[in-house]
C-alpha positions in Angstrom: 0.7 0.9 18.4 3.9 0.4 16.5 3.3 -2.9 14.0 5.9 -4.0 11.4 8.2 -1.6 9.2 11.0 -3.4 10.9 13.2 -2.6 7.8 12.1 0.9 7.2 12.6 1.5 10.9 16.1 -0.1 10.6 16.6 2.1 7.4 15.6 5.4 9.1 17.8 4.7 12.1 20.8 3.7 10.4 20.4 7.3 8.3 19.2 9.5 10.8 22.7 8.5 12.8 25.3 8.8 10.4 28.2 10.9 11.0 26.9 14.1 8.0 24.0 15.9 6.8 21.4 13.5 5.6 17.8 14.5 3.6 15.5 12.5 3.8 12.1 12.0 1.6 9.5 9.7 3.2 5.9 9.1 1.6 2.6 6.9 1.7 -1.2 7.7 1.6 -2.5 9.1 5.0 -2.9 7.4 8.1 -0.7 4.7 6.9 1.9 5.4 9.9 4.3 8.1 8.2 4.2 10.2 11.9 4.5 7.0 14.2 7.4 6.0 12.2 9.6 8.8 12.3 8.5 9.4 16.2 9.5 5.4 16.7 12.9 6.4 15.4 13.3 9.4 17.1 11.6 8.5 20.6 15.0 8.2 22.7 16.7 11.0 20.8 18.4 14.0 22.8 18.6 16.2 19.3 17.2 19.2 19.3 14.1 18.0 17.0 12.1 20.8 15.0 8.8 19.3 14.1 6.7 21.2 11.3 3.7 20.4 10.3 2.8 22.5 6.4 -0.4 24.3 5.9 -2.0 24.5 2.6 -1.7 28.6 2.6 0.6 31.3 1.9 4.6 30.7 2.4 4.5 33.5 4.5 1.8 32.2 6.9 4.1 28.7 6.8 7.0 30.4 7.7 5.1 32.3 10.4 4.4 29.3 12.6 7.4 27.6 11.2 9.5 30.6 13.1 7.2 29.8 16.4 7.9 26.2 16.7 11.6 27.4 16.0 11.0 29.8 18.8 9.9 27.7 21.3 12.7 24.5 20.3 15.6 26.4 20.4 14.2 29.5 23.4 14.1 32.5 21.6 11.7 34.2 22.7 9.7 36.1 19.8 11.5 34.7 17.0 9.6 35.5 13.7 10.5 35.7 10.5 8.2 36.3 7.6 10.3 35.2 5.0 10.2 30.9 4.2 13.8 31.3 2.7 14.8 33.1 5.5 14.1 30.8 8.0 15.7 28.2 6.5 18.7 29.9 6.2 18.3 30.5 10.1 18.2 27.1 10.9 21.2 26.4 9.2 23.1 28.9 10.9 22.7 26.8 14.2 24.6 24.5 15.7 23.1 22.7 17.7 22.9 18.8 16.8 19.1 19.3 15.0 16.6 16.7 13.1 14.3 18.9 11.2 11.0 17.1 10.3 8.2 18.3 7.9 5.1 16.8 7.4 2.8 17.2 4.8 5.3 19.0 2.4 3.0 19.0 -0.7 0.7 21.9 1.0 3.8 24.1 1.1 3.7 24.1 -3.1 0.3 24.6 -2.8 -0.1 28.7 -2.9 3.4 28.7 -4.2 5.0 27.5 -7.6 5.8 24.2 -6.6 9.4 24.4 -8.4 10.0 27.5 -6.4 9.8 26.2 -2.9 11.5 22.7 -4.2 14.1 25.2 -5.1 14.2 26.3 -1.5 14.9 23.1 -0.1 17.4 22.4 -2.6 19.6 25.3 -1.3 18.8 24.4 2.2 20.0 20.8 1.4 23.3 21.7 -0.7 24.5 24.0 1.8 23.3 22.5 5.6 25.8 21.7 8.1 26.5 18.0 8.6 24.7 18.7 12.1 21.2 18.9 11.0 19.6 16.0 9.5 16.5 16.8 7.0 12.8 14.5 6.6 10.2 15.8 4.1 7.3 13.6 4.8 4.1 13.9 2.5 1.1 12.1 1.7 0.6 12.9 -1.8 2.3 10.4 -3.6 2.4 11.8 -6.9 3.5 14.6 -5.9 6.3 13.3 -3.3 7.5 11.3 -5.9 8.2 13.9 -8.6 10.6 15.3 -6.6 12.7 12.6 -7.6 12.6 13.2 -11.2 15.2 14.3 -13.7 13.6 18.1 -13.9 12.7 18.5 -10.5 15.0 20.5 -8.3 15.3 18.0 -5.8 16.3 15.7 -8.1 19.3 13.1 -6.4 19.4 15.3 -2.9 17.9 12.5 -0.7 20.0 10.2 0.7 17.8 8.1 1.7 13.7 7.7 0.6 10.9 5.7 1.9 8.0 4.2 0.5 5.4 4.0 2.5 2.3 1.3 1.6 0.2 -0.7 3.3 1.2 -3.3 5.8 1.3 -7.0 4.6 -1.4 -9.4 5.7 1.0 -10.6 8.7 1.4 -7.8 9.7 -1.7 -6.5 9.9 -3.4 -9.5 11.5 -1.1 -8.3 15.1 -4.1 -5.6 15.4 -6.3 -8.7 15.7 -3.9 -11.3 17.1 -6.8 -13.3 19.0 -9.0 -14.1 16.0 -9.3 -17.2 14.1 -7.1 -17.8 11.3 -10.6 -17.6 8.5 -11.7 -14.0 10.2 -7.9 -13.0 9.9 -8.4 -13.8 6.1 -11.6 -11.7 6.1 -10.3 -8.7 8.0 -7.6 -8.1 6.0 -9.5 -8.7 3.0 -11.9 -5.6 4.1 -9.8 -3.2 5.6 -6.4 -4.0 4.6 -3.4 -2.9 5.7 -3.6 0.8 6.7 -2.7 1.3 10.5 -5.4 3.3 11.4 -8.2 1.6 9.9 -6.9 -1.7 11.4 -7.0 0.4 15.1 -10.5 1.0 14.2 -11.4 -3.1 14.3 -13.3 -3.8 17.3 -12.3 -7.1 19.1 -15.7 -7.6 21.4 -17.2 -7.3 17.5 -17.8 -10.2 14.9 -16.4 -9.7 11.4 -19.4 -9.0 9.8 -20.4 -6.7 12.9 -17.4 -4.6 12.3 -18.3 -4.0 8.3 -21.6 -2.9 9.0 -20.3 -0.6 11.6 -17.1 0.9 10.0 -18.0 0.5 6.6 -21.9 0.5 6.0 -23.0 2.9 8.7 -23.4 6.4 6.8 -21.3 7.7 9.4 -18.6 5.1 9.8 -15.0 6.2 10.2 -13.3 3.9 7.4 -16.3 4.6 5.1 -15.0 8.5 5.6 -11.4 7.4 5.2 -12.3 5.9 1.8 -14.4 8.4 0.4 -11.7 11.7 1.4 -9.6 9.5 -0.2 -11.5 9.3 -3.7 -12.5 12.9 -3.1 -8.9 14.4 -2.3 -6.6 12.5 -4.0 -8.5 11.3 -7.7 -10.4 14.9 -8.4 -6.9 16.7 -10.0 -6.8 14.7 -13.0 -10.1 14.3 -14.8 -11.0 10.5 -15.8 -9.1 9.0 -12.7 -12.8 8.5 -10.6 -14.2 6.6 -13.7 -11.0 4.5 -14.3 -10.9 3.2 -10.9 -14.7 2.3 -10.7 -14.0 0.0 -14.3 -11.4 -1.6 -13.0 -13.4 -2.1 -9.5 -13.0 -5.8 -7.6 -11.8 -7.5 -11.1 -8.5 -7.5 -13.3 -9.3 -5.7 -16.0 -6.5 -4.5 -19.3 -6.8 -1.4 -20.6 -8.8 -2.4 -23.5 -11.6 -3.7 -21.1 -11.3 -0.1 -19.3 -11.6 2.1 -21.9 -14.6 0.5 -23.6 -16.7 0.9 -20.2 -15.6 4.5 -20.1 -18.2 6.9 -21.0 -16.7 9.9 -22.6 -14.5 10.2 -25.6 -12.3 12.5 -23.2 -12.2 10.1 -20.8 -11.2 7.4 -23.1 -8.9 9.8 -25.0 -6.6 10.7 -21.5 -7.2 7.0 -20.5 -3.3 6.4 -20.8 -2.0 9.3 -18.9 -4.9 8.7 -16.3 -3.6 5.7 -15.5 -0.1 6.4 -15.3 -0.8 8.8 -12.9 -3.4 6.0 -10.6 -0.3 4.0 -10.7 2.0 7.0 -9.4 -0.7 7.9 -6.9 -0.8 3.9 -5.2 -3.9 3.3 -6.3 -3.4 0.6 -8.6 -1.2 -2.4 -10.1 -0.3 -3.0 -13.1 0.8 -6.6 -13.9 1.6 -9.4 -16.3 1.0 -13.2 -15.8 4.4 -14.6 -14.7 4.2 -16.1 -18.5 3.5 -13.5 -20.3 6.1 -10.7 -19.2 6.7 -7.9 -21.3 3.1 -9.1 -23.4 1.0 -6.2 -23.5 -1.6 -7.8 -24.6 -2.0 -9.7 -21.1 -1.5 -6.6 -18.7 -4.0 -6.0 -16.7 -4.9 -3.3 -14.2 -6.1 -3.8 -10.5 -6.6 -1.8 -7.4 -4.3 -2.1 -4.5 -6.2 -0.6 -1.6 -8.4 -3.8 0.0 -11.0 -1.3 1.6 -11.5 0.4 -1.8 -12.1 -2.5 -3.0 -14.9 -3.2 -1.1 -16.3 -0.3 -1.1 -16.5 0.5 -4.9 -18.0 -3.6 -5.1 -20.3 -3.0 -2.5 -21.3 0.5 -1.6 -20.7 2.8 -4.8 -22.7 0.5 -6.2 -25.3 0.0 -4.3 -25.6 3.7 -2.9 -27.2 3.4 1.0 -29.9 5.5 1.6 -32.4 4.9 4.9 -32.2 1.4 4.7 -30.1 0.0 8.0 -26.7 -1.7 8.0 -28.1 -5.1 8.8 -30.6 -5.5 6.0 -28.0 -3.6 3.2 -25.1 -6.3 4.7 -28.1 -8.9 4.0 -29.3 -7.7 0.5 -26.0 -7.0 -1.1 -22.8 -8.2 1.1 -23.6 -11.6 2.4 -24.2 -13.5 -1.1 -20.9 -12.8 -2.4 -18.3 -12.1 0.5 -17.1 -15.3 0.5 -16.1 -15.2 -3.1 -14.8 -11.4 -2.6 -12.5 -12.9 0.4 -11.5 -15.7 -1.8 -9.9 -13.4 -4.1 -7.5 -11.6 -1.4 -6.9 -14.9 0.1 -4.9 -15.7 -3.1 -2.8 -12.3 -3.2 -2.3 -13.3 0.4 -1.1 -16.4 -0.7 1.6 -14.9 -3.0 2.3 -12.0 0.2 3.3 -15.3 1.7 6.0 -16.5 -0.8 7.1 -12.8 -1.0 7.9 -12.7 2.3 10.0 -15.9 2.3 11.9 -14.8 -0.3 12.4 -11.1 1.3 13.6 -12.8 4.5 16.0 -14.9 2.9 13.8 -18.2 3.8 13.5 -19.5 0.3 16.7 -18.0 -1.4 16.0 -20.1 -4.6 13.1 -17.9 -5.3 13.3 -15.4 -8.5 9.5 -14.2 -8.2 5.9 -15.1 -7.5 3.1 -14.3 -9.4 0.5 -16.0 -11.4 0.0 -18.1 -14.8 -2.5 -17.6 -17.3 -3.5 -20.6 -19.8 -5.0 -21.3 -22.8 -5.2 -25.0 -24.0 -6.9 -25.0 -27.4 -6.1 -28.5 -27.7 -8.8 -29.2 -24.5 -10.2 -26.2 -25.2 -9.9 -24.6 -22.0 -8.2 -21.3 -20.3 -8.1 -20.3 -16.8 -5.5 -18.7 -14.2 -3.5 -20.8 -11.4 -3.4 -18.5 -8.7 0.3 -18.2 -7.5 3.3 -19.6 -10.0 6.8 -19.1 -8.6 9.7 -18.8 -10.8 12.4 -20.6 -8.7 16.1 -20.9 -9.7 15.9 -24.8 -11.3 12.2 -24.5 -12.7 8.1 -23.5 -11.5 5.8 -24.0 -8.5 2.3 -24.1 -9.5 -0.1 -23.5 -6.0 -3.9 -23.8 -6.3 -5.7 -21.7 -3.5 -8.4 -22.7 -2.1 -10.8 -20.6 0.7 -12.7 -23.5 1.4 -15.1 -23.9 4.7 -14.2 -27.3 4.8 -10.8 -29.6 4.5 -9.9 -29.9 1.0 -10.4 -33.4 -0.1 -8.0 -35.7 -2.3 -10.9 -35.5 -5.1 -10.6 -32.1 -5.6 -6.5 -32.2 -5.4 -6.4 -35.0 -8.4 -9.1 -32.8 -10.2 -6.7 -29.6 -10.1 -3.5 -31.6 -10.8 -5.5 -32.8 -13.8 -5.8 -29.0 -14.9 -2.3 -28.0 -14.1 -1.0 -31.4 -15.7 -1.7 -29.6 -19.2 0.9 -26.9 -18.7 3.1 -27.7 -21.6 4.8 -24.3 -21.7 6.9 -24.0 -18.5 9.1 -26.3 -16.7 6.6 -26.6 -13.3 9.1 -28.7 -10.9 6.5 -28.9 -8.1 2.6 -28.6 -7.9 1.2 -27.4 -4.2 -2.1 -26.1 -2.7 -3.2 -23.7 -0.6 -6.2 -24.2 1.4 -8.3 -22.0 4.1 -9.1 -25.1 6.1 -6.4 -27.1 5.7 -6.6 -30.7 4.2 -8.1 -34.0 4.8 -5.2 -35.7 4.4 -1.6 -33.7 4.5 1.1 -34.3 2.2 4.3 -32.5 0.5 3.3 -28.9 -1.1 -0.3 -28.7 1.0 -0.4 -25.4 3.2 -2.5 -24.7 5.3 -3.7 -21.0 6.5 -2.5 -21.8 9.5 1.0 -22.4 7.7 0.8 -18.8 6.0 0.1 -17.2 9.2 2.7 -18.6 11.2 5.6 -17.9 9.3 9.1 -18.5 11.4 11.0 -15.5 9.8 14.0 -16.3 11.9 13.9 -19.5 10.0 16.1 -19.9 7.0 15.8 -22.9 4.9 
């Protein structure tokens, strides 16, 4: 099932059709849809296309089964050549019209110096025809992405690169089209936004039926997708396991981090560790929209929904013989709604990113949130989304509420926003689960935020 990436699609075809050589470096966390998007742009192509998928082993055994894929795409029989460097210099000596895919690139460094075999594909690259188009595709992110850097040898040879991440809230609610607007809200504040887990989501299922399965069942299939991903992709940096249990369901700054950490070495590297959590995708790092460039307000938080629940739920509340149905009971059901909650705001500011991305609100400069601290009242606190628009600020509340918000509880927030003295706020609006008892300007519904028009511009 093919869902979203409309512009990376668009990106990919408009590069992959271009009249010269093109390389091409495309890269996101696994199972996130890398393969299905490079097969959606190359379903109705008549190239001769040379698919390659690396093997954590020798170069020698890669170029092995690279040369019998080669073999069998372009009918040589017996074709094999031992040599990596050779058989890229074979495949530029053809000329045939060719798009030359590689998957998993990183596990070609991985029983070779890294720099060496970048080298390799930086002479493959400099001196291809303009009849063979190149895609590395690889799901190490740190590692894909440092072959953008100033000292790598691949450094300015793509013409094109794609970031892969999760898809938005909209578009992950098309696996589950059919369910209500509140379980849309809960699903995607579980699982997320990665394809296959989404694919996993059983329709004849209830919400809290598909947890327990998926996710609380020793066995389950997204409880195994989380936990290769902790295990494969945090254990080559030491500190990086610990650093993303701190910072866990909450925003947390680095101060707050490294005094739960408990090792000096852990504490020591903390800095590098999370520079390299925040190269990997596995975290944020933000500033209130009034506090930019503070670093005294930056705080740290994880970016993968289904990690988040499982590090608030499971890691910490390790399953053993008891069932799904009484751990769900014990440990899930007295605070999901107030986990939700929390992803129903940062799908709240998804939806002013997307209006703003799709040229809807063209006025917008960016959306995040506002911190406070009223001395004067003596109170602090966070408004959820604040939008920095070209003549001044929206303020939103959000609100996942099982019941209409009420005009009580709308005059006691504008009371709380009425004490921002520090930006020019323009227009105050709220955001509410279950829509509103009454309506009125600025009141949004979930309904609203999942129906956007996106062939509507305002």
């Amino acid at each position: 099932m093919f869902v979203g990436r409309e512009k990376e699609l668009k990106a990919l075809e408009k590069e992959l059709y271009r009249n010269t050589k093109s390389a091409i470096l495309i890269y996101g966390r696994r199972r996130i849809g890398k393969t299905t998007l490079i097969e959606k742009a190359l379903e109705d192509d008549s190239r001769l296309i040379i698919r390659f998928t690396a093997i954590p082993d020798e170069l020698s055994e890669n170029a092995r089964r690279l040369s019998s894929i080669l073999s069998d795409v372009i009918g040589v029989k017996g074709l094999l050549i031992p040599n990596f460097e050779e058989v890229l210099k074979y495949i530029a000596s053809l000329k045939e019209q060719i798009v030359f895919v590689i998957d998993e690139y990183q596990d070609l460094r991985r029983r070779a110096k890294g720099e060496v075999v970048d080298a390799y594909f930086r002479d493959f690259i400099d001196n291809m025809p303009d009849n063979i188009k190149l895609i590395l595709s690889g799901s190490s992110i740190r590692i894909m992405k440092s072959l953008e850097e100033k000292d790598n040898p691949l450094y300015q040879r793509f013409s094109l690169e794609i970031p892969l991440g999760e898809l938005n809230y909209l578009e992950s609610s098309l696996f589950y089209s059919e369910r209500s607007v509140r379980e849309k809200i809960s699903l995607y504040a579980v699982f997320g936004g990665i394809p296959m887990i989404l694919s996993m989501i059983n329709p004849s299922l209830s919400v809290e039926e598909n947890i327990r399965e998926l996710l609380l069942n020793r066995n389950g299939l997204a409880r195994s997708y989380v936990e290769n991903i902790l295990r494969d992709e945090t254990s080559s940096y030491g500190g990086a396991y610990s650093a993303i249990i701190r910072i866990g369901n909450g925003k947390k700054t680095f101060s707050e981090i490294e005094s739960h950490l408990d090792d000096k070495t852990s504490r020591n590297s903390l800095d590098y560790t999370l520079k390299e959590l925040l190269k990997a995708d596995f975290i944020d790092k933000k500033q209130p929209i009034n506090f930019q460039g503070n670093r005294k307000k930056t705080f740290y938080e994880l970016k993968i929904n289904i990690l988040r629940f499982y590090l608030t739920y499971v890691e910490k509340n390790p399953i053993s013989s008891s069932s799904s149905i009484a751990f769900f009971e014990k440990y899930v059901r007295p605070s999901l709604n107030t986990f939700v909650s929390y992803r129903f705001e940062a799908i709240a500011r998804s939806y002013f990113e997307i209006l703003m991305e799709n040229g809807i609100r063209n006025d917008i400069i960016c959306v995040g949130s506002y911190w406070y601290d009223d001395s004067k009242n003596k109170t602090n606190g966070e408004f959820d989304v604040a939008i920095e628009t070209i003549d001044g600020f929206e303020i939103y509340e959000v609100k996942f509420l099982n019941t209409p918000m009420s005009d009580d509880l709308i005059k006691e927030e504008t009371m709380k926003m009425s004490h921002i003295t520090d930006m020019n706020v323009k227009r105050i609006g709220f955001i509410s689960s279950s829509g509103f008892v009454n309506q009125g300007d600025l009141r949004l519904s979930a309904d609203d935020i999942y129906n956007v028009n996106l062939n509507m511009k305002e």
